[in-house]
N, C-alpha and C positions, 0 to 999 in steps of 0.2 A: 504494500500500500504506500503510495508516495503523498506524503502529508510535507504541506510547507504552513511552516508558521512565521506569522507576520508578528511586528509587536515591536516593544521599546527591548534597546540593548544600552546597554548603561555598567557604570561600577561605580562602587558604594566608597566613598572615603569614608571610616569609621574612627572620629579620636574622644580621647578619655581627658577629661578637666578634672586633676585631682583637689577640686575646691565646690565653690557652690558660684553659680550664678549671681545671685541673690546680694552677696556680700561685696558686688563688684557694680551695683548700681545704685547711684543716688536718686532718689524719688522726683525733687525738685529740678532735675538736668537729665531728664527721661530723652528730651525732643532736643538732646546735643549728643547723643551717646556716641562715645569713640572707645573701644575697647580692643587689646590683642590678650585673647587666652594663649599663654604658654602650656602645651599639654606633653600625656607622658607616654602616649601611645599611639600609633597610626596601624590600623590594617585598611588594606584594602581589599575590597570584595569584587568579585564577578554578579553580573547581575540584568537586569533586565527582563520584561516578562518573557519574550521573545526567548532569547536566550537560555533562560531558565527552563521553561518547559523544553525545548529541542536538546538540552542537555540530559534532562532526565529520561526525553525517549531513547536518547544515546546510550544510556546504562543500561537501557533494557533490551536493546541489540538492535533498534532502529538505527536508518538512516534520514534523518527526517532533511529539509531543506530549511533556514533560516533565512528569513526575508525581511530587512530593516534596513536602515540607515545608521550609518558610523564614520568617525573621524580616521584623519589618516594614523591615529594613533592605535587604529586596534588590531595593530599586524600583532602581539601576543596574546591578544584576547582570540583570534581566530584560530591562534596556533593551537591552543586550550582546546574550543571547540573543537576542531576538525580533529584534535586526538582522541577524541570523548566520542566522535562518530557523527557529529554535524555537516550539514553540509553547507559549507558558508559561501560556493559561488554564486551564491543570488542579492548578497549582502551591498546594497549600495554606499560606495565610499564617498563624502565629502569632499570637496574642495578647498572650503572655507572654514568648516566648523568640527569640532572636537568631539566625540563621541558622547553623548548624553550623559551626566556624574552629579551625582548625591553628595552631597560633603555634610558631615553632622557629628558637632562636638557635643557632648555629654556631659555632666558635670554629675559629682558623687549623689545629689536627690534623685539622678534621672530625668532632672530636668535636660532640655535639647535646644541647639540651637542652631537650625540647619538652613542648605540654600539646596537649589534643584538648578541645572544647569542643563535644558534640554535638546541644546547646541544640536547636533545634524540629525536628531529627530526628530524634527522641522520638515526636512527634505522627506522622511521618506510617503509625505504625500505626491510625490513624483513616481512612483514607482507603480510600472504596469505590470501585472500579475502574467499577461499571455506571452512574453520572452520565459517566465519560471518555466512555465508550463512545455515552453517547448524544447527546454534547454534538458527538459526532466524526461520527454516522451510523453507528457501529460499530467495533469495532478488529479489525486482521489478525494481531499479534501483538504480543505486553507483553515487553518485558525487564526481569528481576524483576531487580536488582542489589543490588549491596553496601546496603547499610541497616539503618535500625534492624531487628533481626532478625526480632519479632514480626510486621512490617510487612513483609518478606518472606515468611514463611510465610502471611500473611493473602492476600497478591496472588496466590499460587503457588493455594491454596485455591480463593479468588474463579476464578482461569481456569479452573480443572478443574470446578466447579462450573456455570460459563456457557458453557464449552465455544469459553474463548479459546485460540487457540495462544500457547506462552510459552516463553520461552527462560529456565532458568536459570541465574544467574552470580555466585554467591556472593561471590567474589573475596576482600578481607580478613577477613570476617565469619566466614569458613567456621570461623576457629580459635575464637572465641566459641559456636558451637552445639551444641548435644547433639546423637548421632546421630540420635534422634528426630527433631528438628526439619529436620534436612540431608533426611532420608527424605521428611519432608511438602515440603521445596524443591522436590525436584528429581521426585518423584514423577508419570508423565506428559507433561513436557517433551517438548516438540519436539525444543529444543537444550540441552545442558546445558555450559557453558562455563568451562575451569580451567585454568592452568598448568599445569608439571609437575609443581609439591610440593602445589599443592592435590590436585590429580587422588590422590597416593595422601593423603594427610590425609582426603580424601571417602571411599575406602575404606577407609579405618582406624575413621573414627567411625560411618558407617554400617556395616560389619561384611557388606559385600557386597565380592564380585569385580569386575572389569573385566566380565564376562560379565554379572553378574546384571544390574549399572546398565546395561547396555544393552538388558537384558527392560523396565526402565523408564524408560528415553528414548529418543526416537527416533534423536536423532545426537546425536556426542560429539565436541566440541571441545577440543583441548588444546593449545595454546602451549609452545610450548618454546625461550624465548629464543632465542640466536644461533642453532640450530638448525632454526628455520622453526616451523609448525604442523601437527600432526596429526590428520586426520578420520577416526572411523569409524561406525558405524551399526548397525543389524539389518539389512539391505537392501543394506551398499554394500561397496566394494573399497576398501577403505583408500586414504586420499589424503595425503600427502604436499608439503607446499608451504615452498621455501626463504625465510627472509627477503629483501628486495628491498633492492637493492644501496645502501648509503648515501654520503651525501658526504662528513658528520662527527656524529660522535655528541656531542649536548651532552650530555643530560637524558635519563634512562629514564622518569622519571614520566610516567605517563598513556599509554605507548606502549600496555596491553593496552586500553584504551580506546579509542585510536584505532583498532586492529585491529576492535574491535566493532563499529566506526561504520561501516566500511569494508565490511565481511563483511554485516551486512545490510542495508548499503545496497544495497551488489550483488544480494544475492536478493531484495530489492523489485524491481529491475528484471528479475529475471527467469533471472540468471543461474546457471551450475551452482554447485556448492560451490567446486569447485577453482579456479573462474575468483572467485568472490568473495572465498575465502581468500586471495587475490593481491591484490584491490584492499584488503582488510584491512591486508594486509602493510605493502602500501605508503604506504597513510596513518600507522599505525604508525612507519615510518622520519620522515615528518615530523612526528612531534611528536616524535622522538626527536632531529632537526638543529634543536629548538628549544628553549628556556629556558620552561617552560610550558604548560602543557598546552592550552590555545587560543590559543594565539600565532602559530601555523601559519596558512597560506592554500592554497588550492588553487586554482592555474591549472589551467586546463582541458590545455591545450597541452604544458604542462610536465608535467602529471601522466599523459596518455599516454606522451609520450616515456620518462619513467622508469617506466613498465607494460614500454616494449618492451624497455628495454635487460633489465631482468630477467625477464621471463618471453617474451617473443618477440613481432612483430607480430601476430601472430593475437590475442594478447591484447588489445595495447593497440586494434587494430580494432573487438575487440567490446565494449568498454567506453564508446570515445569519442564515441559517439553518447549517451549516460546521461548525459555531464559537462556541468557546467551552461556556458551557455554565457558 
């Protein structure tokens, strides 16, 4: 199955303030504020929705195709990728602008104080989906994700128009759009995919019921943290799937991510919903027992065994044949 994901590609600068905010501003000079925190720690991260989810299909023995926009600085971030099994020739390079980056210092409350720097993913509203496709021999299905906004309604367009199946997945953006534009997103989808708070935010700005959005898409995906995920359709019996049992929770970031990686990797291979929303689940739990959001690995061995303890052998039987070896 040749799946290309669209979406933001980005890295996370992460540093630590070993002080307080708090103690470094005077009340009455709020609307002068000049400040340099001295910190004591920098990681940087990989990151991106884009990214991330093609990453975790990569673990699981996919070749998926990565479609976004990036600066001329991301010849080691692809390096990364295409080790991991991405397929980064569809990724448009900049001219002008620096690959999309997160910078956010922390101080010992957890208080933050961050900037978003969405530099050439801007551009990847320029980008026509029918060279992927032909450079691929064709695509099976596009996940249209978080991104520049325009640049998602153009993809969502582009499939309905050529008649790709596509999954929509709004994910952060969704508070950025007019209902108009959520309408053109998700309109026709295969899959449309949301937490719980997006899920009603999508019917608020669209100005449709739970019923209506399922006259216009095919199945509905929703997330609902600690609580597992929930699937329904025009077509299907509501499906229900618990989260898969964890060892230790570090990091939430990137978990719905991974859940995406996971869910259509398993229906490339062929498998039901209920049985993919499990492998979703559970790559989810590993990036959530990780600092990271591609920091994770998947054993083959290890990652059946924790298939069975949480959903039972029959599962992890029909999956372990999929897993890379």
């Amino acid at each position: 199955m040749k799946i290309a994901v669209t979406g933001s590609i980005a890295t996370d600068h992460l540093m630590h303030f070993p002080g307080r905010f708090a103690d470094q501003l005077i009340a009455d000079q709020l609307d002068k504020v000049s400040l340099s925190f001295l910190v004591d720690d920098l990681v940087v991260r990989r990151g991106g929705v884009a990214a991330n989810i093609a990453f975790g299909m990569g673990q699981l023995g996919l070749s998926p195709t990565l479609v976004g926009a990036v600066g001329a600085d991301f010849a080691d971030y692809r390096s990364w990728l295409e080790r991991h099994g991405v397929d980064c020739g569809s990724v448009h390079i900049s001219e002008v602008a620096h690959t999309a980056r997160f910078v956010c210092t922390t101080d010992e409350d957890l208080c933050q104080v961050a900037s978003f720097y969405a530099g050439a993913m801007s551009e990847a509203r320029n980008i026509e989906l029918a060279p992927v496709a032909d450079r691929l021999g064709g695509i099976d299905l596009v996940v249209v994700g978080a991104n520049d906004p325009a640049a998602m309604v153009r993809h969502s367009q582009e499939c309905r128009e050529r008649g790709y199946r596509f999954a929509a997945d709004p994910s952060q953006q969704l508070a950025r759009m007019p209902g108009e534009d959520v309408l053109h997103l998700i309109d026709g989808a295969e899959f449309l995919l949301t937490n719980e708070y997006e899920k009603s935010l999508l019917e608020q700005k669209s100005g449709l019921t739970d019923a209506q959005i399922l006259d216009r898409v095919k199945i509905r995906v929703t997330t609902l943290g600690k609580n597992g995920v929930e699937i329904t359709g025009r077509d299907i019996t509501r499906i229900h799937v618990p989260v898969a049992r964890e060892i230790h929770a570090y990091d939430p970031t990137g978990v719905g991510d991974g859940f995406r990686a996971g869910f259509f990797a398993a229906l490339s291979w062929g498998l039901a919903l209920e049985r993919a929303a499990q492998v979703g689940a559970l790559l989810a739990t590993l990036v959530l027992e990780t600092v990271g959001t591609q920091e994770y690995e998947v054993r083959s061995d290890m990652f059946a065994k924790r298939l069975a303890e949480s959903y039972g052998d029959e599962a992890a039987n029909e999956v372990r044949p999929f897993l890379p070896a």
